[in-house]
VOVEXKOL-493603 format. One record per atom (N, C-alpha, C): x, y, z; residue number from 1; residue in one letter. Coordinates in steps of 0.05 Angstrom, whole numbers, plus 5000, padded with zeros to 4 digits. Example, Ala and Ser with C-alpha at 12.3 -4.5 7.8 and 13.67 -1.06 7.14 Angstrom:
REM VOVEXKOL-493603
+------+------+------+------+------+
|   c1 |   c2 |   c3 | roro | voba |
+------+------+------+------+------+
| 5264 | 4886 | 5156 |    1 |    a |
| 5246 | 4910 | 5156 |    1 |    a |
| 5264 | 4934 | 5156 |    1 |    a |
| 5257 | 4955 | 5142 |    2 |    s |
| 5273 | 4979 | 5143 |    2 |    s |
| 5258 | 5001 | 5157 |    2 |    s |
+------+------+------+------+------+
//
This chain:
REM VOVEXKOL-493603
+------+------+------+------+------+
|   c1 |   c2 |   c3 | roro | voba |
+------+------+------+------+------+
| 8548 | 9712 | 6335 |    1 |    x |
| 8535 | 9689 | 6322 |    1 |    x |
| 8552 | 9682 | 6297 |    1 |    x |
| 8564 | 9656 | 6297 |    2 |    x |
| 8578 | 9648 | 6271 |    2 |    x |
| 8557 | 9651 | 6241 |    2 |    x |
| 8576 | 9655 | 6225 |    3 |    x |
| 8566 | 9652 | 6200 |    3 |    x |
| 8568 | 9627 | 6185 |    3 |    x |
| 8534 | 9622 | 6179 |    4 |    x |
| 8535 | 9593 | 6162 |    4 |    x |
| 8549 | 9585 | 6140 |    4 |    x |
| 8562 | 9572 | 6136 |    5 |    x |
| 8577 | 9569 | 6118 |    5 |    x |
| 8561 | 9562 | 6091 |    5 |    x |
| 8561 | 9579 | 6071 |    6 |    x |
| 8547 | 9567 | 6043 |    6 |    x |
| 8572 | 9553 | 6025 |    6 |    x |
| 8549 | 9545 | 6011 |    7 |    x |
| 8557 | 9523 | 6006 |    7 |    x |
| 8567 | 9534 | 5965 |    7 |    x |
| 8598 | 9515 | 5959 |    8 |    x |
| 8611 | 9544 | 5938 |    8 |    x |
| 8587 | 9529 | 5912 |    8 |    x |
| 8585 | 9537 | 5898 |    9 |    x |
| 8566 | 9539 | 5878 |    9 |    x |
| 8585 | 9529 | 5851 |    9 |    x |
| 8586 | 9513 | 5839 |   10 |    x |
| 8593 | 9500 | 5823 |   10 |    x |
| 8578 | 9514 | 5791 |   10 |    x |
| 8615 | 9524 | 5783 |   11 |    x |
| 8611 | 9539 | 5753 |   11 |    x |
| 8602 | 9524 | 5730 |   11 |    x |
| 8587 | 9537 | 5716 |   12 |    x |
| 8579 | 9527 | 5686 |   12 |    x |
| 8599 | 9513 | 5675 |   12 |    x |
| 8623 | 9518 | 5669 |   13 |    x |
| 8646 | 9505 | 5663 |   13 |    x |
| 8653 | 9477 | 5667 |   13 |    x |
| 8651 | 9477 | 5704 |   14 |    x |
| 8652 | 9459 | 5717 |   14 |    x |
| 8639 | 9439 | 5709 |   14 |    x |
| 8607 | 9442 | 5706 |   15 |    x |
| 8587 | 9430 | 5699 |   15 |    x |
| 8585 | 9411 | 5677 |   15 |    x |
| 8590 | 9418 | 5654 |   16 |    x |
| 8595 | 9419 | 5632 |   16 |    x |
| 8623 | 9395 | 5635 |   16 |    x |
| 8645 | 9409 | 5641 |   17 |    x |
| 8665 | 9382 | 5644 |   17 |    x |
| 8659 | 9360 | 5661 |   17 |    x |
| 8638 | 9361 | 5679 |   18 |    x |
| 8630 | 9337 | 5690 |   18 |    x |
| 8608 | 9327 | 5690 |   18 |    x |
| 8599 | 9323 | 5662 |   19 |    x |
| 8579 | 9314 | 5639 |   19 |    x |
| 8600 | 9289 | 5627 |   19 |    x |
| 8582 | 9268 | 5623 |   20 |    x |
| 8608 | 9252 | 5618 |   20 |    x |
| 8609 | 9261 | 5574 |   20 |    x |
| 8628 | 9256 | 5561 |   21 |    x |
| 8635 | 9263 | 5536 |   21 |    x |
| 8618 | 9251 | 5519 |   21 |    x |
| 8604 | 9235 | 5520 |   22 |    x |
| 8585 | 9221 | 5505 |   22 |    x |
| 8565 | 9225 | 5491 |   22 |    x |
| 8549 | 9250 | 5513 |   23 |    x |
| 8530 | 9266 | 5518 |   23 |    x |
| 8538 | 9281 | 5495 |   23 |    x |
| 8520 | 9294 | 5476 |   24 |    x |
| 8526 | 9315 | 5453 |   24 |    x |
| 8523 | 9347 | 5465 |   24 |    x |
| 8531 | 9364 | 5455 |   25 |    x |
| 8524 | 9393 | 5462 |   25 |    x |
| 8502 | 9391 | 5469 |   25 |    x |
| 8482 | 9395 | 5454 |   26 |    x |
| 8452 | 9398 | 5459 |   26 |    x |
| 8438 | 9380 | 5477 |   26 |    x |
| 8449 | 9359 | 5496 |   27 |    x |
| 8434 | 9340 | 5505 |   27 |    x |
| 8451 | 9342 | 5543 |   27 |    x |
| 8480 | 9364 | 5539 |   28 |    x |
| 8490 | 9374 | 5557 |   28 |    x |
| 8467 | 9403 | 5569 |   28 |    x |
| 8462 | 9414 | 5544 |   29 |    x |
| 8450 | 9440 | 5557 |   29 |    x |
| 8425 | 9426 | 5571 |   29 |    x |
| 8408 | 9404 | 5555 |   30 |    x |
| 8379 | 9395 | 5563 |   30 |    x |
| 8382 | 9391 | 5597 |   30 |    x |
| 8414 | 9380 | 5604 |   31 |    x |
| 8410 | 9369 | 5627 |   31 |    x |
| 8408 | 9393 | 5646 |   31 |    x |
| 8430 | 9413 | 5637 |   32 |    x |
| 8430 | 9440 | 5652 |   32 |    x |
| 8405 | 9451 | 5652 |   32 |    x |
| 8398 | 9463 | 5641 |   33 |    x |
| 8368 | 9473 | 5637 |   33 |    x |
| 8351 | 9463 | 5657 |   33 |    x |
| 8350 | 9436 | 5665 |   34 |    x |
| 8337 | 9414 | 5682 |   34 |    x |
| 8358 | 9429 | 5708 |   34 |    x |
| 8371 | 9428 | 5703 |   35 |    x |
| 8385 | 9437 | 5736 |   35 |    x |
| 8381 | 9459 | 5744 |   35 |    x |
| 8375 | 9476 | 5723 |   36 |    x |
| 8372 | 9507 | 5728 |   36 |    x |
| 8398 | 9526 | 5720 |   36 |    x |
| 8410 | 9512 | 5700 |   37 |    x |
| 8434 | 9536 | 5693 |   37 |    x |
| 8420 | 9536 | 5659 |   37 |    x |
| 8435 | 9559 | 5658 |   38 |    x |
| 8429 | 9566 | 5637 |   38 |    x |
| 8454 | 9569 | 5613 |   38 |    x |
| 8455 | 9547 | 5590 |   39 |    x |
| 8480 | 9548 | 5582 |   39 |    x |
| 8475 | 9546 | 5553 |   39 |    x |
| 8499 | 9555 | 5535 |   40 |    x |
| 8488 | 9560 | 5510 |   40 |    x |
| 8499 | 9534 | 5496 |   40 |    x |
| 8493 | 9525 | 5466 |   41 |    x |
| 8509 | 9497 | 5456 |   41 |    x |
| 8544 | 9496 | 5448 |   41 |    x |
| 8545 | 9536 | 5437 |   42 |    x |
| 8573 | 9544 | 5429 |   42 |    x |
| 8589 | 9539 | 5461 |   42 |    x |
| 8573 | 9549 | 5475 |   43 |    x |
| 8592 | 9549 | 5503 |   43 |    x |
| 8601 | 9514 | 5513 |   43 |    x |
| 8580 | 9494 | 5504 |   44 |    x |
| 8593 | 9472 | 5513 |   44 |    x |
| 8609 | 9458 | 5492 |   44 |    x |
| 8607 | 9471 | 5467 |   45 |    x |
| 8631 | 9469 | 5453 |   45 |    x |
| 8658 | 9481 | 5450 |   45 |    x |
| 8655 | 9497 | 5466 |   46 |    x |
| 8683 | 9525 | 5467 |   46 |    x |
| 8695 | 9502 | 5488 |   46 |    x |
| 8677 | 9496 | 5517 |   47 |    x |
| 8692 | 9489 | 5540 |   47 |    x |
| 8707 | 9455 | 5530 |   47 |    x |
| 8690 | 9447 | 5517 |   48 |    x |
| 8703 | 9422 | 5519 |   48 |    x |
| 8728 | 9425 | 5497 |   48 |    x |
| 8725 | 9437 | 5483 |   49 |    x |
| 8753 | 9444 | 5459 |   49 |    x |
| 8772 | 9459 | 5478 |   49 |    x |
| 8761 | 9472 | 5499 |   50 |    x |
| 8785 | 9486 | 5508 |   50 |    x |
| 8802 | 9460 | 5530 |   50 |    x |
| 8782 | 9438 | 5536 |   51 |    x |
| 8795 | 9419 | 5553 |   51 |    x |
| 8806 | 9401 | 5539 |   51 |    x |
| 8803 | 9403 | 5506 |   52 |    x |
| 8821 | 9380 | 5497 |   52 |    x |
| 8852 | 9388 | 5495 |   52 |    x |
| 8853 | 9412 | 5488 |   53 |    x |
| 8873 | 9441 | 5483 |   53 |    x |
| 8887 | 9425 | 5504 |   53 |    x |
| 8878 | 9432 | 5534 |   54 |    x |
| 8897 | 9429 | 5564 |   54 |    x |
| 8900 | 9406 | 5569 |   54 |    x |
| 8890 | 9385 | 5549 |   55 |    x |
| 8895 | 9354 | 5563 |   55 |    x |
| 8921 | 9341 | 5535 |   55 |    x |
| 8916 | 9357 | 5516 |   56 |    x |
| 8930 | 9348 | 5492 |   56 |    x |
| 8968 | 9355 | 5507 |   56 |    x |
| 8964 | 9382 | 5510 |   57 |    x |
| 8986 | 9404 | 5530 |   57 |    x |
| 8997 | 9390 | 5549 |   57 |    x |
| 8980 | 9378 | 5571 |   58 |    x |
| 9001 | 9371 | 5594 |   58 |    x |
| 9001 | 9347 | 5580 |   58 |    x |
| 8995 | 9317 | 5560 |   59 |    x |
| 9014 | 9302 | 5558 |   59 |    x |
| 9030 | 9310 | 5531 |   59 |    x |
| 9034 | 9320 | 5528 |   60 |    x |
| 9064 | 9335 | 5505 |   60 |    x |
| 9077 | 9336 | 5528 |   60 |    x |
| 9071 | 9361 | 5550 |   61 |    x |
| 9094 | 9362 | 5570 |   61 |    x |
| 9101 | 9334 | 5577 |   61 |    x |
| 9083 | 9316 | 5591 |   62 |    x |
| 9091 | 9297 | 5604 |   62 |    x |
| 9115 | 9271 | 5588 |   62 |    x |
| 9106 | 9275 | 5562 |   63 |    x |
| 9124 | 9263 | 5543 |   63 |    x |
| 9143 | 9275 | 5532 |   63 |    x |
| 9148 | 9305 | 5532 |   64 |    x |
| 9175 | 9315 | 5531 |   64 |    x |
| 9197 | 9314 | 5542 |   64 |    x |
| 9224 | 9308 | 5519 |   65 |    x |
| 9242 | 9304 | 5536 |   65 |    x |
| 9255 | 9332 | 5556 |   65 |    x |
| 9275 | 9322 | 5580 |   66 |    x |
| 9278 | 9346 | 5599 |   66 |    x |
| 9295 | 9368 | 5582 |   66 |    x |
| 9286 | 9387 | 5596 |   67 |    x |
| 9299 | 9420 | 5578 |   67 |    x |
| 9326 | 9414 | 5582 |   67 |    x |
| 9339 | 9399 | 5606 |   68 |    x |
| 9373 | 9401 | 5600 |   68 |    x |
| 9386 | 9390 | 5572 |   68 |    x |
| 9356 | 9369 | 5559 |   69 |    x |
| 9374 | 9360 | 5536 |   69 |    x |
| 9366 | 9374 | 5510 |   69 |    x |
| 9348 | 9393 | 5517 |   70 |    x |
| 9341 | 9401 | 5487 |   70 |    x |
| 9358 | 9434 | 5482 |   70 |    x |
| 9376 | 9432 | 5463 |   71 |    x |
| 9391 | 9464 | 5458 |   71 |    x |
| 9376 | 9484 | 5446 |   71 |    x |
| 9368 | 9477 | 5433 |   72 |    x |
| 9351 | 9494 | 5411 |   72 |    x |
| 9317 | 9485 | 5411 |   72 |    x |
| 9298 | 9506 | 5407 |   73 |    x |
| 9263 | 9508 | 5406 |   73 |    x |
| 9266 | 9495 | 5373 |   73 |    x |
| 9278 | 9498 | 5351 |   74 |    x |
| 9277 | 9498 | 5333 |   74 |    x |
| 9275 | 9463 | 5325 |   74 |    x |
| 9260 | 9452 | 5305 |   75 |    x |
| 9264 | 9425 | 5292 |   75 |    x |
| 9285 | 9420 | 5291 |   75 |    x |
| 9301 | 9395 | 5298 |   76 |    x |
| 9320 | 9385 | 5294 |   76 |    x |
| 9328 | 9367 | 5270 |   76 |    x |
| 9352 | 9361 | 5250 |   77 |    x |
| 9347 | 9347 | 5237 |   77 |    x |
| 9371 | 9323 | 5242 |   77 |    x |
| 9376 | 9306 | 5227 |   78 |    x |
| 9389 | 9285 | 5247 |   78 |    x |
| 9420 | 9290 | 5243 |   78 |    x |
| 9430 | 9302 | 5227 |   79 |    x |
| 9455 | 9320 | 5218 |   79 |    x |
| 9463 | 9329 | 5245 |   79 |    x |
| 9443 | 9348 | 5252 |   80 |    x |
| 9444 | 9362 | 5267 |   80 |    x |
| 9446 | 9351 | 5308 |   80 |    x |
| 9434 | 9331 | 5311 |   81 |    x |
| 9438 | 9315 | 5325 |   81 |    x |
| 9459 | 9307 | 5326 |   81 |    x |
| 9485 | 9289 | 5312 |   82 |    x |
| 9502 | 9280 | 5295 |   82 |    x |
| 9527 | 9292 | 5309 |   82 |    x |
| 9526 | 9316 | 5302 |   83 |    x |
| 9545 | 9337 | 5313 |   83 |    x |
| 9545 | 9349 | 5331 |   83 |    x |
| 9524 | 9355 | 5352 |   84 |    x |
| 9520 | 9348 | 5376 |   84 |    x |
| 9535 | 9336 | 5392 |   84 |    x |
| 9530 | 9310 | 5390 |   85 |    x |
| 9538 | 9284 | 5401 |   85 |    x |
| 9571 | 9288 | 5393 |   85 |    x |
| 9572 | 9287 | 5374 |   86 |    x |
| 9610 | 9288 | 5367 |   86 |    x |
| 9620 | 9316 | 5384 |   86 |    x |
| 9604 | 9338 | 5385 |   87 |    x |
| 9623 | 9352 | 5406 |   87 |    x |
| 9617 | 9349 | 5435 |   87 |    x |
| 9588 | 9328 | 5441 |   88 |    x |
| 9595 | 9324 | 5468 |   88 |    x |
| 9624 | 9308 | 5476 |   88 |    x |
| 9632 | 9288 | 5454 |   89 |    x |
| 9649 | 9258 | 5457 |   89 |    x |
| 9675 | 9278 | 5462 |   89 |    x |
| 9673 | 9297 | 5431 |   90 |    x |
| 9707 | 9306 | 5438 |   90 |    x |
| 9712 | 9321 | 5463 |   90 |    x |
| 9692 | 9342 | 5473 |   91 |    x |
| 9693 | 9349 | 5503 |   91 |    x |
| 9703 | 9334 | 5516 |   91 |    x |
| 9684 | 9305 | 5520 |   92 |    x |
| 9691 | 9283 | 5539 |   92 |    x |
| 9716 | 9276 | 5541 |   92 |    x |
| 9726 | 9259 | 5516 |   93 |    x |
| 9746 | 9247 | 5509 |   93 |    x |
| 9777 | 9273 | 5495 |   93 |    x |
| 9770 | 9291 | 5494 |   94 |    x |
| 9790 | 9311 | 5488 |   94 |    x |
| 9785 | 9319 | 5458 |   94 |    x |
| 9794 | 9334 | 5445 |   95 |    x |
| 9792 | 9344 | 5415 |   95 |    x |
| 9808 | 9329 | 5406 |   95 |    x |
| 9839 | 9315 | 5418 |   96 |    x |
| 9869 | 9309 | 5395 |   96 |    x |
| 9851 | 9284 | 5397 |   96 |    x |
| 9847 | 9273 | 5423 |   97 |    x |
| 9839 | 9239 | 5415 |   97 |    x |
| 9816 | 9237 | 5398 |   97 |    x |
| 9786 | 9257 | 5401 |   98 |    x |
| 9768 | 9253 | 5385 |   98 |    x |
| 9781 | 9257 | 5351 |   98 |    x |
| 9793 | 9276 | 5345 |   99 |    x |
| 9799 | 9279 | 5317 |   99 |    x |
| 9824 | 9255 | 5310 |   99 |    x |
| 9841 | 9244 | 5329 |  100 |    x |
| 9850 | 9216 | 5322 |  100 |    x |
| 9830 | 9194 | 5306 |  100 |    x |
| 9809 | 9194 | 5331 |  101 |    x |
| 9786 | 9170 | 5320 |  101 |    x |
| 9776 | 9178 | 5298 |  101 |    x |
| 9768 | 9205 | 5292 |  102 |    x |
| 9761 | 9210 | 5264 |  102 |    x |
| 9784 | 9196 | 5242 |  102 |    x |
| 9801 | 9208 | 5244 |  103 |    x |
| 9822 | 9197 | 5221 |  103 |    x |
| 9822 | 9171 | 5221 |  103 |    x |
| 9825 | 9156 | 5238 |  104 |    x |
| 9829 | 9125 | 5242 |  104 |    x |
| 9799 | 9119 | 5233 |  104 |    x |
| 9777 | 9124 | 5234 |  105 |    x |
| 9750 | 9117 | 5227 |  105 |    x |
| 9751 | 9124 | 5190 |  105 |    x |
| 9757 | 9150 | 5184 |  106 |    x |
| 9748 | 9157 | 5150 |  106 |    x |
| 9777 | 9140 | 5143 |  106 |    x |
| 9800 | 9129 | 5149 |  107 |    x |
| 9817 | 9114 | 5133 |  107 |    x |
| 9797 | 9078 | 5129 |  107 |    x |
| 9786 | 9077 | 5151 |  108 |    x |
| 9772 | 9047 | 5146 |  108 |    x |
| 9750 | 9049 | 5136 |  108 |    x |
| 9742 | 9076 | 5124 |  109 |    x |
| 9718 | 9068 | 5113 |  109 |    x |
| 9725 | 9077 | 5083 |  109 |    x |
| 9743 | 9092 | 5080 |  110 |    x |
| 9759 | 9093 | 5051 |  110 |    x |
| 9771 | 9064 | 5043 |  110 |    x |
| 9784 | 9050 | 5068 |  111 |    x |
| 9791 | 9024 | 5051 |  111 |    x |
| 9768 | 9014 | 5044 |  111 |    x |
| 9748 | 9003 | 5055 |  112 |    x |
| 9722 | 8996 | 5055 |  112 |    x |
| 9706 | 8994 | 5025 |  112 |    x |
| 9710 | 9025 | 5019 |  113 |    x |
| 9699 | 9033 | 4997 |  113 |    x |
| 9720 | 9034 | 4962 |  113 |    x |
| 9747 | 9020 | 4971 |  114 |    x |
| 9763 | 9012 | 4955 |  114 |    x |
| 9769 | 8989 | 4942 |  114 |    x |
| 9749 | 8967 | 4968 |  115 |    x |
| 9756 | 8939 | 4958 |  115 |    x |
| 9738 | 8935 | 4937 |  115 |    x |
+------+------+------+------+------+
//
């Protein structure tokens, strides 16, 4: 004889996140209570703080740029960016030619600052 399939039972947690946000702690438990769970007001405050936590989280991720471009976990400052970029160029473009353009760049900005 097959076994009836029951039916999965939907967690307090669950519950609780599918309360729409509007609803205050205390007026989430009123509804549970009415349903027959039994839930406390700290608990529908823990859950929904813990779902702002995981919704705040995946869009950081989703708006982070990709790990190939970030070198360092540490704050960046724009210095530091700066020089980066100048040793991707001289990679690119070679060291003699990048440190050419340097010289040719600080002589025009010495004239610059002469007139």
């Amino acid at each position: 004889m097959p076994k009836a399939k029951t039916a999965k039972k939907q967690s307090k947690s669950d519950y609780i996140r599918a309360q729409l946000a509007t609803l205050t702690a205390p007026e989430v438990v009123a509804k549970a209570k009415a349903a027959g769970i039994k839930l406390g007001v700290r608990y529908v405050y823990n859950v929904r703080g813990a779902a702002k936590v995981a919704a705040k989280k995946s869009r950081a991720t989703a708006t982070s740029p990709p790990a190939s471009t970030v070198a360092s976990a540490g704050s960046w400052s724009v210095s530091q960016h700066a020089e980066t970029l100048l040793r991707a160029v001289a990679a690119e473009i070679g060291l003699g030619h990048a440190i050419e353009l340097l010289h040719a760049e600080r002589t025009r900005v010495h004239s610059l600052l002469r007139e």
